[in-house]
C-alpha positions, 0 to 999 in steps of 0.5 A: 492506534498500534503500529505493527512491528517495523517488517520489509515491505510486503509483495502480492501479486493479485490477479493482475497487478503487483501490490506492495504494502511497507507498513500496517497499523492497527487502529483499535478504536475502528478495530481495524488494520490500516496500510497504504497499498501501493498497486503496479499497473504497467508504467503506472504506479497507485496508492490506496489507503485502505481498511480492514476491519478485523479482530486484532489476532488475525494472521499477518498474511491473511491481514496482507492478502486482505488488504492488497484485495480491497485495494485492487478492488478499488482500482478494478472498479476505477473508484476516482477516490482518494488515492495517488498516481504517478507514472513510473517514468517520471523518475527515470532520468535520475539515477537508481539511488535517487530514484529508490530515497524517492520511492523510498520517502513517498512511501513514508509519507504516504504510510503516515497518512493512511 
């Protein structure tokens, strides 16, 4: 598996909803881009692990908007398959710095497992 070169996260906004993408990886044997999408709703916060089959030449913004839709997709259809859900809220009453190391490590862990 290919980890694409290490980029700032990546920001869409898909129809409705914010997407965030920190890392994509290229799985040569599925011949396909792999990547945690972290989806806004309101207060609420998503993460879809999702796949894109594709050849491995294909543009980053194409490979970026392609993935934010399949996991907005999912979500629009309310597939209760693997993804994770927090609310937003929960991390308030801690202080910002705290708040970003969390978010911060979330995604790290989810990005790994994706």
């Amino acid at each position: 598996m290919k980890e694409t070169a290490p980029t700032p996260a990546t920001q869409h906004s898909s129809g409705r909803h914010l997407t965030r993408i920190a890392s994509i990886r290229y799985n040569a044997a599925e011949r396909a881009f792999e990547a945690a999408v972290t989806l806004y709703e309101g207060r609420e916060v998503f993460t879809y692990p999702v796949s894109l089959r594709a050849p491995m030449d294909m543009g980053y913004e194409d490979v970026t908007r392609a993935l934010s839709e399949l996991a907005c997709r999912r979500h629009d259809r309310g597939q209760p398959g693997m993804r994770a859900r927090r609310d937003e809220a929960l991390l308030e009453h801690l202080p910002q710095r705290v708040q970003q190391a969390t978010s911060a490590l979330w995604e790290r862990i989810l990005g790994r497992a994706a």
